[in-house]
DRENVEXMAR-319220 format. One record per residue: residue in one letter; x, y, z of N, C-alpha, C in turn. Coordinates in steps of 0.02 Angstrom, whole numbers, plus 50000, padded with zeros to 5 digits. Each point is the difference from the previous one (the first is absolute). Layout:
! DRENVEXMAR-319220
AXYZXYZXYZ ...
END
This chain:
! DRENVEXMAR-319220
X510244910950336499955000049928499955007249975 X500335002349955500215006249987499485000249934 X499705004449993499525001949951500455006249928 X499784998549947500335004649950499625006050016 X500145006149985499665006049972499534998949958 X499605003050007499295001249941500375003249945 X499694995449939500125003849935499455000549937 X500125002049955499724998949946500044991449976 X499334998049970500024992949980500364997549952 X500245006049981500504994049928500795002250036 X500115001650056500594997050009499924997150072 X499504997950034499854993850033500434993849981 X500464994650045500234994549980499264994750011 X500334996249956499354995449989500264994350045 X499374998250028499764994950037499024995949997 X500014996750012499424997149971499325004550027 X500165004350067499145004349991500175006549981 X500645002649966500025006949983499734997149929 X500414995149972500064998249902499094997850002 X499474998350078499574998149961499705008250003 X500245005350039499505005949987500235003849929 X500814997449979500255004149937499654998249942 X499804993150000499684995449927499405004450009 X499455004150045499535003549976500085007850025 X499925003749913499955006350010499505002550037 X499504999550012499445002450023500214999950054 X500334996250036500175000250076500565002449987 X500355001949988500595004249990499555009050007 X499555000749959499825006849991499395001250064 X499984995450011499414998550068500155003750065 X500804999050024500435000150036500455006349994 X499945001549922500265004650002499635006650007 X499354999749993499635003550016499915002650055 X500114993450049499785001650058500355004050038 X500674998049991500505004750020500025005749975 X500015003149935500095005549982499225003350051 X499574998149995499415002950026500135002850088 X500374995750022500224998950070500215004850015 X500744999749965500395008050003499585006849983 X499625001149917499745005750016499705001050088 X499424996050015499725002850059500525000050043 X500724999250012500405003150069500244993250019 X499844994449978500024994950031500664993849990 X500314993250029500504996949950499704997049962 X500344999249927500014997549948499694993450015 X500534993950036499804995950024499314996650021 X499705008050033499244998750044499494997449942 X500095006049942499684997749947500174994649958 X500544997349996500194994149943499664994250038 X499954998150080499744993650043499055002449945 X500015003549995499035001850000500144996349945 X500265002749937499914998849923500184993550017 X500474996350032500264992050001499354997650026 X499765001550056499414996250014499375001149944 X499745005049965499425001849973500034995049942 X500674998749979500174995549942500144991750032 X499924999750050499984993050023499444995050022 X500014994849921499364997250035499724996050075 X500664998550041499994997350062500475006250047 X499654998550067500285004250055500934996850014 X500125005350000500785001250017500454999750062 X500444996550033500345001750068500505007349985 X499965000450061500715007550009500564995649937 X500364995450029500654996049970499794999949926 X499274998949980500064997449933499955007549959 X499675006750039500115007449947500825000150032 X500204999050055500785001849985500434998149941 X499954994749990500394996049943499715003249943 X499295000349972499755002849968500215004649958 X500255005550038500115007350012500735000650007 X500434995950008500475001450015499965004950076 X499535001350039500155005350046500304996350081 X499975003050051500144997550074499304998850013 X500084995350042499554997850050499655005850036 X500525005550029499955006450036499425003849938 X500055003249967499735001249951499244997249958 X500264993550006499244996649999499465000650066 X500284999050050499604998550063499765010649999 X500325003749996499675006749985499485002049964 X500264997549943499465001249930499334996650028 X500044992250016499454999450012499595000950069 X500525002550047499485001750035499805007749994 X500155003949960499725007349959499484997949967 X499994993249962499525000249944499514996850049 X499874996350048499594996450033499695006650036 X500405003150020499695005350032499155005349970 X500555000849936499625003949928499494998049996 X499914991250011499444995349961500044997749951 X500815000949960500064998049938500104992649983 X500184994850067500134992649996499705001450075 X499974989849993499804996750062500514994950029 X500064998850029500294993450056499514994449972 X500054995649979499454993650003500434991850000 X499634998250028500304991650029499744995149958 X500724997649986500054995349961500114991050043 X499574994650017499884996150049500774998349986 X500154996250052500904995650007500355006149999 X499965007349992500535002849991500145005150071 X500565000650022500105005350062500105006149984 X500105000649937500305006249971499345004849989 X500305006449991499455004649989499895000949917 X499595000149972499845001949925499495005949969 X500475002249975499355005349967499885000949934 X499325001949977499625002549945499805005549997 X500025003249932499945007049995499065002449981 X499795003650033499315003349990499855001549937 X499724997549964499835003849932499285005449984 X499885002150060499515003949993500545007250038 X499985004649936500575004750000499585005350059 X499375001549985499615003750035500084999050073 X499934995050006500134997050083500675003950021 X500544997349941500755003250014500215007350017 X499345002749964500055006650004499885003150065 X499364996650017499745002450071500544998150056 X500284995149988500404995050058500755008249987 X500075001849948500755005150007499705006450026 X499295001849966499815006450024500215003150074 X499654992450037499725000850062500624997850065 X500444998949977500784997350017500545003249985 X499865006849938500625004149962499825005649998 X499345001149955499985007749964499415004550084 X499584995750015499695004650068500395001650041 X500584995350038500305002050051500425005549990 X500314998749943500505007049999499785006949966 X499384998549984499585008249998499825001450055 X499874995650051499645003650073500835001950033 X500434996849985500595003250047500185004249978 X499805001949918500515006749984499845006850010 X499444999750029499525004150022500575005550046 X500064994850067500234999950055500835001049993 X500154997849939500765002549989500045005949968 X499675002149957499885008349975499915001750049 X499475001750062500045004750045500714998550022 X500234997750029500704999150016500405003749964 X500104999249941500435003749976499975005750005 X499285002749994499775008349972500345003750101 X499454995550048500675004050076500744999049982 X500264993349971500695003950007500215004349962 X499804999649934500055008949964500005004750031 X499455000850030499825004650049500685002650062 X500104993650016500515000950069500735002249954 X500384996749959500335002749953500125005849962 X499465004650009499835006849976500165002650076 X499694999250018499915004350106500904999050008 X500394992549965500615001450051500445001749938 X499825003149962500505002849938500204993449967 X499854994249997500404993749960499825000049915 X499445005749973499845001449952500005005149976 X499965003449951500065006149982499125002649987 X499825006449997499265001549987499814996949956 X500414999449930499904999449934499944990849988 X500484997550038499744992450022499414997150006 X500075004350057499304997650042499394998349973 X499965008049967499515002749940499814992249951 X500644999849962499984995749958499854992950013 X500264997850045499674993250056499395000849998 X499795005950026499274999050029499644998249957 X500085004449940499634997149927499934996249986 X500714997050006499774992149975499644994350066 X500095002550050499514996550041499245001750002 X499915007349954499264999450012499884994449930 X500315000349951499834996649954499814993150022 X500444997950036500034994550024499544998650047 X499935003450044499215000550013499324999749962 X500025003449971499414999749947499974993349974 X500484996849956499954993949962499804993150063 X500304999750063499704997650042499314999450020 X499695007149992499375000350021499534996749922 X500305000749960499584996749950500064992550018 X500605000250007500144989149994499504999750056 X500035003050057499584998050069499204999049985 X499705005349950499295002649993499864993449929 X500384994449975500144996349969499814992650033 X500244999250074500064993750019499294997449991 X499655003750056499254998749993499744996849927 X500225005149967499554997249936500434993049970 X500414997850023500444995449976499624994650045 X499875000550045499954995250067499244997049970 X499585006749978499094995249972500244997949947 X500464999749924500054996049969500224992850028 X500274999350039500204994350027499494994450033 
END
């Protein structure tokens, strides 16, 4: 079964669970939220529209039923939510008679927060640590084998100490992020 492209909701073809998410705006802007929110942080569109579809759904959802939903793939759904399960932003919960998997979205945003912090924004401050030094030796080695000019180098470096510096703030940051939590 061949899935359409993701689109905007008003040129979605109608079928009975897109026309019932079109009859309410709120879930239209719910969704659209989520997605636009998705993308700023780096992320697919998609990942965020499954959140806003679930946060706006009074019963738990199968993969098949946000596919149709959403117009998106199956491929795509089964991602999003296992990103957002990851996050803490939905759950898996069982519905009796059913084999299928279903999920509901967390509405305690705080939770959400901690669940991305600790899954997104810590890990890749402790690696970038370790990738600035990296870079700053191969500057280094790049200068030693002529692949830069003095005036390069110079100018690189600058901006890697900068870049350094702003690191060491985000780093001298976590801590205090970690006792609000």
């Amino acid at each position: 079964m061949k899935h359409p492209k993701q689109m905007a909701f008003d040129s979605i073809s109608t079928n009975v669970a897109r026309s019932e998410i079109l009859k309410s705006k709120s879930k239209q802007e719910m969704i659209e939220i989520g997605g636009r929110f998705s993308q700023v942080l780096g992320f697919p569109r998609s990942t965020g529209q499954i959140y806003g579809l679930l946060y706006f759904s009074s019963v738990p959802l199968s993969l098949g039923d946000i596919c149709i939903k959403l117009g998106i793939s199956k491929a795509s759904t089964s991602t999003g939510t296992r990103q957002l399960a990851t996050w803490g932003a939905i759950r898996k919960v069982w519905i009796p008679g059913e084999r299928k998997d279903y999920y509901e979205a967390i509405d305690d945003l705080m939770h959400i927060f901690k669940g991305s912090y600790r899954a997104i924004i810590k890990p890749r401050v402790n690696s970038s640590e370790s990738r600035i030094n990296k870079i700053e030796k191969s500057l280094d080695k790049d200068l030693k084998m002529l692949l830069v000019t003095k005036t390069d180098y110079e100018f690189m470096n600058e901006r890697l100490t900068k870049l350094k510096k702003i690191h060491s703030k985000i780093s001298k940051a976590i801590p205090i992020l970690e006792k609000l939590f």
